[in-house]
C-alpha positions in Angstrom: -25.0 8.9 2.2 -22.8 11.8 3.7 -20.9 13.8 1.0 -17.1 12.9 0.8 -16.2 16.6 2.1 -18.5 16.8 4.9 -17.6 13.1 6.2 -14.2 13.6 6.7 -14.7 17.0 7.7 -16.6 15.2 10.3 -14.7 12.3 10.9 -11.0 13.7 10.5 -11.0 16.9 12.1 -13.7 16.2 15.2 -10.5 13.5 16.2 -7.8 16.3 14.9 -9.6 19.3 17.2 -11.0 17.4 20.4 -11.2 19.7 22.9 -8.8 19.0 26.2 -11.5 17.6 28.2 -13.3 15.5 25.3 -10.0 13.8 25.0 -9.7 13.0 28.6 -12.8 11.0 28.4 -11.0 8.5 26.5 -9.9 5.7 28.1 -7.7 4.0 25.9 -4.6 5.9 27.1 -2.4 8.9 26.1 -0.5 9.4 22.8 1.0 13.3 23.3 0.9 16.2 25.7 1.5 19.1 24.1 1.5 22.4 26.7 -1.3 20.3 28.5 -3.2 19.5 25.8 -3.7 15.5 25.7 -3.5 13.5 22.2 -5.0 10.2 22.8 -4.2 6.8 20.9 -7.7 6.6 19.9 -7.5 10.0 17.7 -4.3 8.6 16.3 -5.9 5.2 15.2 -8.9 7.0 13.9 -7.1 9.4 11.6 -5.3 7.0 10.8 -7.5 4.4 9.8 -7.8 4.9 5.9 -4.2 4.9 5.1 -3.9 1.9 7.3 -6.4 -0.2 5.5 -4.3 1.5 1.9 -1.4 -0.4 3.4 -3.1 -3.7 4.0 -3.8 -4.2 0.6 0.3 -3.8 -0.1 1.8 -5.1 2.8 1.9 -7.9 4.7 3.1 -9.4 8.2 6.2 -7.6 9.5 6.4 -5.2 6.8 2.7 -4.3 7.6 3.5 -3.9 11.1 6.1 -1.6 10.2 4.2 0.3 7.7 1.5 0.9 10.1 4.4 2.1 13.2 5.4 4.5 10.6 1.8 5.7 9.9 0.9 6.3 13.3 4.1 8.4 14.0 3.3 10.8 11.3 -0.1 11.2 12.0 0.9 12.0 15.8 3.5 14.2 14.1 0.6 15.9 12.2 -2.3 16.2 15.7 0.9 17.7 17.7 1.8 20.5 14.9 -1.7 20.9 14.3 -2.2 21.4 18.4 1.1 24.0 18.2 -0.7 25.9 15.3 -4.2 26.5 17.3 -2.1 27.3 20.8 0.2 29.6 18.9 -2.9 31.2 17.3 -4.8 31.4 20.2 -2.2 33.0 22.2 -1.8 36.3 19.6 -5.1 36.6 20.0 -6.2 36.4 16.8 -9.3 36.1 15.1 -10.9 34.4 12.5 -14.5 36.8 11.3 -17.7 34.5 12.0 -18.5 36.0 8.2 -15.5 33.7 7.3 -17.1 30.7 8.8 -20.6 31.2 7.2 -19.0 31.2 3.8 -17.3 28.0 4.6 -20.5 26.6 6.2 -22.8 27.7 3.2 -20.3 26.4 0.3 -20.4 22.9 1.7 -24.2 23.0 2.0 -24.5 24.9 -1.6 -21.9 22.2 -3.5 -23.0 19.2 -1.6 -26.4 19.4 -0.6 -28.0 21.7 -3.3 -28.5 24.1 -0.9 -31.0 22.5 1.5 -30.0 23.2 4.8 -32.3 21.0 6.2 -30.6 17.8 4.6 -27.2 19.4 6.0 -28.5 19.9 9.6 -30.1 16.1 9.8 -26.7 15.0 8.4 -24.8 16.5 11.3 -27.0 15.2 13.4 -27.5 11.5 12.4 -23.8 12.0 13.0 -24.2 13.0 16.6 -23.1 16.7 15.6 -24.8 20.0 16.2 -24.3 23.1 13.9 -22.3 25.2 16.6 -20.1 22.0 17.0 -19.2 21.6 13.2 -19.0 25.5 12.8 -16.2 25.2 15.7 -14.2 22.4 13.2 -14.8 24.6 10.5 -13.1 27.5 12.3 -10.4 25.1 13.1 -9.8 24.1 10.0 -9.9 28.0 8.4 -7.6 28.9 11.0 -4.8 26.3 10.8 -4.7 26.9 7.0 -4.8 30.6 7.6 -1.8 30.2 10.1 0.4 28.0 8.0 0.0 30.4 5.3 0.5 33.5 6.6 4.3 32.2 7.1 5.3 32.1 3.6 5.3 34.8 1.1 3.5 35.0 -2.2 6.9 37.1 -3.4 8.8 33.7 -3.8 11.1 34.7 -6.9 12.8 31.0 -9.0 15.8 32.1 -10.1 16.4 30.1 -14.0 19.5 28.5 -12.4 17.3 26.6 -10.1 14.4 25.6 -12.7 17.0 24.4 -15.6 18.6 22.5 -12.6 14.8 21.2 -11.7 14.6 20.7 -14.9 17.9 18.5 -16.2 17.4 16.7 -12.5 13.6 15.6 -13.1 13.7 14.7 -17.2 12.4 11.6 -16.8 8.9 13.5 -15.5 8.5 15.4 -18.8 9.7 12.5 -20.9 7.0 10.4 -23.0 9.0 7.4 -22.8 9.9 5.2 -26.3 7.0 2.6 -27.6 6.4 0.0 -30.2 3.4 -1.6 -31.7 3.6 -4.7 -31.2 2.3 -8.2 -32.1 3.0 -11.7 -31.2 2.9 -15.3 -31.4 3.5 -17.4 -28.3 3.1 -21.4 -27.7 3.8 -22.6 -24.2 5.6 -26.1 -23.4 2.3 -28.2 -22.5 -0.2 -26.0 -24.2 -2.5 -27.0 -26.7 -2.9 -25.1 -30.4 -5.5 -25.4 -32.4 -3.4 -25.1 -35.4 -1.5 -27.3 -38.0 1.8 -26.2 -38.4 2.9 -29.7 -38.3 0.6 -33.2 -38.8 2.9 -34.9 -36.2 0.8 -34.4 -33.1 4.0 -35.2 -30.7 6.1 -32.4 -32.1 7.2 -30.5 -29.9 6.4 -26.4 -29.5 9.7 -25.7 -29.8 10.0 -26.6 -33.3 6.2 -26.0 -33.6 7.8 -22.3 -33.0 10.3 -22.5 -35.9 8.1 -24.0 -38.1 5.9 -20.9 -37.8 8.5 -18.3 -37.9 9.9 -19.9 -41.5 6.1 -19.5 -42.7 6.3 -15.8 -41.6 9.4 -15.4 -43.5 7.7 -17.0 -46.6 5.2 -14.8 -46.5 2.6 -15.6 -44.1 0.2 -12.9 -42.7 1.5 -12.3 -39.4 -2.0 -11.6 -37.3 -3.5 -15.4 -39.4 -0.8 -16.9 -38.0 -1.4 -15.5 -34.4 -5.2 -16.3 -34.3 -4.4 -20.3 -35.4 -0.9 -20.7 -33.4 -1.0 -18.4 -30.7 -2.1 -19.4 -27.0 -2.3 -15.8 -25.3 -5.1 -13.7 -24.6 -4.4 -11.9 -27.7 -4.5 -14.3 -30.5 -8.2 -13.9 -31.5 -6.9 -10.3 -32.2 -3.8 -11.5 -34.4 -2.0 -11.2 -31.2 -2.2 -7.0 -30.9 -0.5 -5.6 -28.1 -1.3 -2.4 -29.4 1.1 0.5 -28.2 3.6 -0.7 -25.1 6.7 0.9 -23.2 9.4 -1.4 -22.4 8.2 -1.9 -19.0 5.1 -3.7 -20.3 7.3 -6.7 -21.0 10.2 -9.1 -19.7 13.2 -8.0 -19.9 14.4 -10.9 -22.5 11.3 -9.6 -25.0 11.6 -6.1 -24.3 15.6 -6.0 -25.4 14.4 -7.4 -28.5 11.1 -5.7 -29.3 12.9 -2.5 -29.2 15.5 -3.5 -30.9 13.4 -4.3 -34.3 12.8 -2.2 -37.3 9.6 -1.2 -38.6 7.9 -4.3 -39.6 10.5 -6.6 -38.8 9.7 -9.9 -37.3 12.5 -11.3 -34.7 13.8 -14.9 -34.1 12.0 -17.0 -32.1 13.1 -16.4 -28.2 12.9 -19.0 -25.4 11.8 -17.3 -22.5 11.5 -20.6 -20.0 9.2 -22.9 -21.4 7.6 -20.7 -23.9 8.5 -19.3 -27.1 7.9 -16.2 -28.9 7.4 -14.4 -32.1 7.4 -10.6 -32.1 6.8 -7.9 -34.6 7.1 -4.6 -34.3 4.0 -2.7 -36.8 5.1 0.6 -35.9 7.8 2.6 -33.5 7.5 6.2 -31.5 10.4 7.4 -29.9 10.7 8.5 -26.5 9.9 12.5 -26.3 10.8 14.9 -23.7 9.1 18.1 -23.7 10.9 21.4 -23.9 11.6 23.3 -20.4 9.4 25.9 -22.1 6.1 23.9 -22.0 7.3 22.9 -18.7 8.4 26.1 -17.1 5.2 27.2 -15.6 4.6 23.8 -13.9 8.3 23.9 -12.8 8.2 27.2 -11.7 4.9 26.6 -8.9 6.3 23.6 -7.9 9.5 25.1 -6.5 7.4 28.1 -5.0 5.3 25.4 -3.5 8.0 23.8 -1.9 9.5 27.2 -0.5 6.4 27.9 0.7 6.4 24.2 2.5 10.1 25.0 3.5 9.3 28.3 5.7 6.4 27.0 7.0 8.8 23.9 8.0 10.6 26.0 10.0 8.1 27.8 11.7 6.9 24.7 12.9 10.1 23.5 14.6 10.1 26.8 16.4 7.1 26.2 17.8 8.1 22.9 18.8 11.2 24.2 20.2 9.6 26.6 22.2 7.0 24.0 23.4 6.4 21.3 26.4 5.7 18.3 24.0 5.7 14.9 25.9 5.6 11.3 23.7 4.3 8.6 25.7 
């Protein structure tokens, strides 16, 4: 089995880096020219194969299709800038130091291969590569990231104004959001119970419901009552929810879970044909950490997307100054 690194290092960038005339081989027709350089459909489909398969567990029919149109223009998006990067680096005349490329070379075999070079060389070439061919990726690879960061500073200073700003705009992030501990009873219209609570066997759950709700308010153990009455997947539990936000539950039952005191037990709610009994055992309220356990976090984030932002523009000079043809 190929190592997770090494097989998309092999699968990803061998489409990403095609040389001009590997990609003229393919027959399936052109995606880009960029300065002469051919992007074929076929590297587009194969880099874009694992999101695509993502989305077909989400989507379906014409929202598929369109999910999929708008994967396969970003990952053109992504081969063309990553074409503009190599030509621009290639025409300053840089260099990347072959020392550079061993260290790359010999951490992959080192963290996924033990260090047996042998297992890494058979690898490459059960995968139809040889060494000097994935050494050309790896320099690839190296010299795109090398490229993209040599455009943005590492003296990026926040200014306060903008991380309290980040900070008031983005609460909801550092917010632990309100729970309760919950139990509850629940009896469906056309289920069965295995309890008593009435020896009519026509009544109806409905007043099945009520009848176990007054035997709560008489005194009634709250989780015995679950595990005879209740049909949910909880009741053998006394019908624990255990800790839940309000999202966990409808609307209807979430207004009024929240709503309870500690060990309160509500009304019984209709909720279509069912009906439920809820009590809350315990109550946390929602917490939002201080910006000063936050700060840090905040503070990369924005250099981050400075960082992104330069680079960003770089890019659309490059494009700018480029012959890039969409076919």
């Amino acid at each position: 089995m190929i190592p997770n690194r090494l097989f998309f290092t092999l699968l990803a960038l061998s489409l990403i880096l095609l040389p001009l005339q590997a990609a003229q081989e393919v027959v399936n027709g052109i995606a880009a020219v960029v300065n002469g350089e051919v992007i074929t459909f076929s590297q587009v489909r194969e880099l874009a194969a694992t999101q695509e398969k993502s989305a077909s567990e989400v989507y379906h029919g014409d929202e598929l299709q369109a999910k999929i149109k708008t994967i396969h223009e970003q990952t053109l998006k992504d081969l063309i800038d990553r074409a503009l990067i190599l030509q621009e680096f290639k025409k300053k005349e840089f260099t990347i130091p072959s020392y550079v490329i061993d260290d790359s070379v010999q951490k992959i075999i080192r963290e996924e291969f033990g260090g047996d070079r042998l297992a890494f060389v058979k690898t490459l070439q059960s995968q139809g590569f040889s060494m000097a061919r994935f050494r050309d990726i790896e320099k690839d690879k190296i010299t795109v990231q090398a490229m993209r960061q040599s455009k943005s500073s590492d003296n990026i200073i926040v200014s306060p104004i903008k991380i309290r700003e980040y900070y008031n705009k983005n609460s909801a992030t550092y917010t632990t959001p309100a729970q309760v501990k919950l139990r509850m009873i629940v009896l469906h219209e056309g289920g069965s119970s295995g309890g008593d609570a009435s020896s009519d066997p026509g009544i109806g759950k409905k007043q099945m419901a009520y009848e176990i709700r007054d035997k709560l308010a008489g005194g009634a153990e709250f989780d015995r009552m679950a595990q005879m009455y209740s049909e949910d997947s909880t009741n053998e539990s006394g019908g624990d929810w255990g800790w839940i936000e309000s999202k966990t539950l409808n609307d209807d039952l979430a207004k009024v879970a929240f709503s309870l005191k500690k060990g309160e037990i509500s009304p019984v709610i209709q909720v279509d044909n069912s009906y439920y009994i809820l009590m809350v055992e315990d109550k946390k309220p929602a917490i939002t950490k201080p910006l000063s356990e936050v700060q840090q976090d905040i503070v990369q984030g924005l250099i981050q997307q400075e960082k992104l932002k330069v680079q960003d523009q770089w890019l659309d000079t490059l494009r700018k100054n480029a012959y890039i043809k969409i076919l």
